[in-house]
C-alpha positions, 0 to 999 in steps of 0.5 A: 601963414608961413605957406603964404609968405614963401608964395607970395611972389606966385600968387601976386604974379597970378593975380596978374595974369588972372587979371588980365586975361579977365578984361581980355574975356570980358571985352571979348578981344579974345575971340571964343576959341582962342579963350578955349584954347587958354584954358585947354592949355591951362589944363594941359599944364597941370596934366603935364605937371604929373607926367614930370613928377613921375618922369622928370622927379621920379625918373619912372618912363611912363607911356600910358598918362593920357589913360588917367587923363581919360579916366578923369574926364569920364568919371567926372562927367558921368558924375556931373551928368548923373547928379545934374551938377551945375554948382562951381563949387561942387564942380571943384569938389568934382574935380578933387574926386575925379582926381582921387579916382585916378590916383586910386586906379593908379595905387591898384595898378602902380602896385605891380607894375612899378617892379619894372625899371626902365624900357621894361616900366614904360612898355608895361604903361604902354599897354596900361593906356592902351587896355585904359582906351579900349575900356573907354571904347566899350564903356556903353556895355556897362554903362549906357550913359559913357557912350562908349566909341560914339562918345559921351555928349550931353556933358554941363560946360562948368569949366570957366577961367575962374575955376580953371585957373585957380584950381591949377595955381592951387595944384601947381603951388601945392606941386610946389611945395612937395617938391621941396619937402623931403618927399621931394627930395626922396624922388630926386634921390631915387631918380639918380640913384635908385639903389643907393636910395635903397641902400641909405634906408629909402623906401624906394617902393613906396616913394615910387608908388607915392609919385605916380600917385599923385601924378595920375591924381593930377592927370585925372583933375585936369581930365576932369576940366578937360571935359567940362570945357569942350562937354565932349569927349571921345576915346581917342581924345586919350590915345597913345598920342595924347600920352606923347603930347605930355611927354615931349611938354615934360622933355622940352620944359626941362625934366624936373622944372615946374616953370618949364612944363608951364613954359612948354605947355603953353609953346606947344599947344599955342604952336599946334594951333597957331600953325591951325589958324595960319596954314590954309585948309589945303596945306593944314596936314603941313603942321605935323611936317612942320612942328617936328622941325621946330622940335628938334630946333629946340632940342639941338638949342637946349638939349636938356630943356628950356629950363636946365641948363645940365643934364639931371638923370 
């Protein structure tokens, strides 16, 4: 109850936009592929949200987020696919489950590799995002329904605004309330000062671990709606690239701001694909001429990010 009242402004202003995005879909004044383009941002917002927790909280450089992402997607599709899934509410529990899988994946691997600090972590999370693609690549030598390079089709599209939308406000509320609990607290600690947090009796290995946990964890949830929007997915959908996308949302929101990952999240992909719907066909390649500017137009506006007003690392 008390969890309620401290959200209470979240959740009515959700309502809101919950609301109104509904009559917009039911009367169809969205064409299709602006609603889809909605709800991949809704799903691109939560998967940046876990980048920031590692990063923008944690301050662990993290290059191979997308890895889980895909990692997510596959798993929950497969699980879907196998067990004929058409049910929402198993799909939520689909969804928690894909999530656990990458945060399993994550504790397994986190173990070892976030003795690293620095160039030497995001390096070594580079080269994990990369092996992760590369298993993705040849996933039909071990499992023939992964399709591997040419792509896992045949997936249940289960991914609408109601599901979509509130298991992310339920994941960025709960977010939310972690930040702001002593947990929290440690990994902004840790973030500006890694060894006085050891020196103050701060379990800086565990809480680092805890972090990345529960990033890739909502990397890998929001794989999991990703795939049940588009019911296709391709290895290169989690490249290196798709790992940048989360990172210049977490830098351009601000690092360490909830409400800048939203903002940004929905800035950057309604600017890649305004700019798709605005370029004729012949100039469409423009846009990666283009956005770069844009970028770094904000950046010299506010270099800490829309959402800070001072450097926080």
């Amino acid at each position: 109850m008390r969890l309620l009242l401290e959200i209470r402004k979240e959740l009515l202003f959700s309502l809101a936009i919950y609301l109104l995005l509904k009559v917009f879909f039911i009367n169809d004044i969205f064409s299709e592929y602006i609603e889809q383009v909605i709800l991949y941002t809704i799903i691109i917002v939560v998967a940046s949200l876990g980048l920031n927790i590692i990063y923008g909280f944690t301050g662990q450089f993290s290059l191979g987020h997308a890895g889980f992402y895909g990692l997510g997607a596959y798993f929950s599709a497969y699980l879907t696919k196998t067990f004929s899934i058409e049910s929402g509410l198993l799909f939520i529990f689909i969804i928690l489950l894909s999530g656990a899988f990458s945060a399993f994946i994550a504790y397994l691997i986190g173990i070892p590799i976030l003795k690293f600090r620095d160039d030497f972590l995001a390096i070594a999370t580079l080269g994990l995002g990369i092996l992760i693609r590369n298993i993705l690549d040849n996933s039909d030598r071990f499992i023939e329904t992964l399709g591997g390079s040419r792509g896992f089709v045949g997936i249940n599209s289960l991914s609408g605004l109601e599901i979509v939308f509130f298991v992310s406000l339920f994941f960025i509320l709960i977010s939310k309330n972690i930040i702001y609990s002593k947990y929290g607290l440690f990994w902004r600690t840790i973030r500006d000062d890694e060894t006085a947090s050891s020196s103050i009796g701060i379990n800086t290995t565990n809480i680092k671990l805890l972090a990345f946990v529960y990033g890739c964890f909502l990397a890998g949830s929001a794989g999991a709606m990703y795939a049940h929007l588009y019911t296709f997915l391709h290895p290169s959908n989690f490249d290196f690239l798709k790992s940048v996308d989360f990172l210049v949302i977490v830098i351009v929101g601000g690092m360490g701001s909830i409400s800048g990952t939203i903002i940004a999240g929905f800035l950057w992909v309604f600017i890649i694909e305004g700019l798709r719907i605005l370029l004729p066909p012949d100039i469409l390649e423009l846009r990666w001429v283009i956005i770069p500017v844009i970028l770094i137009i904000i950046m010299m506006w506010k270099p800490y990010g829309l959402m800070i007003k001072k450097k926080v690392i």
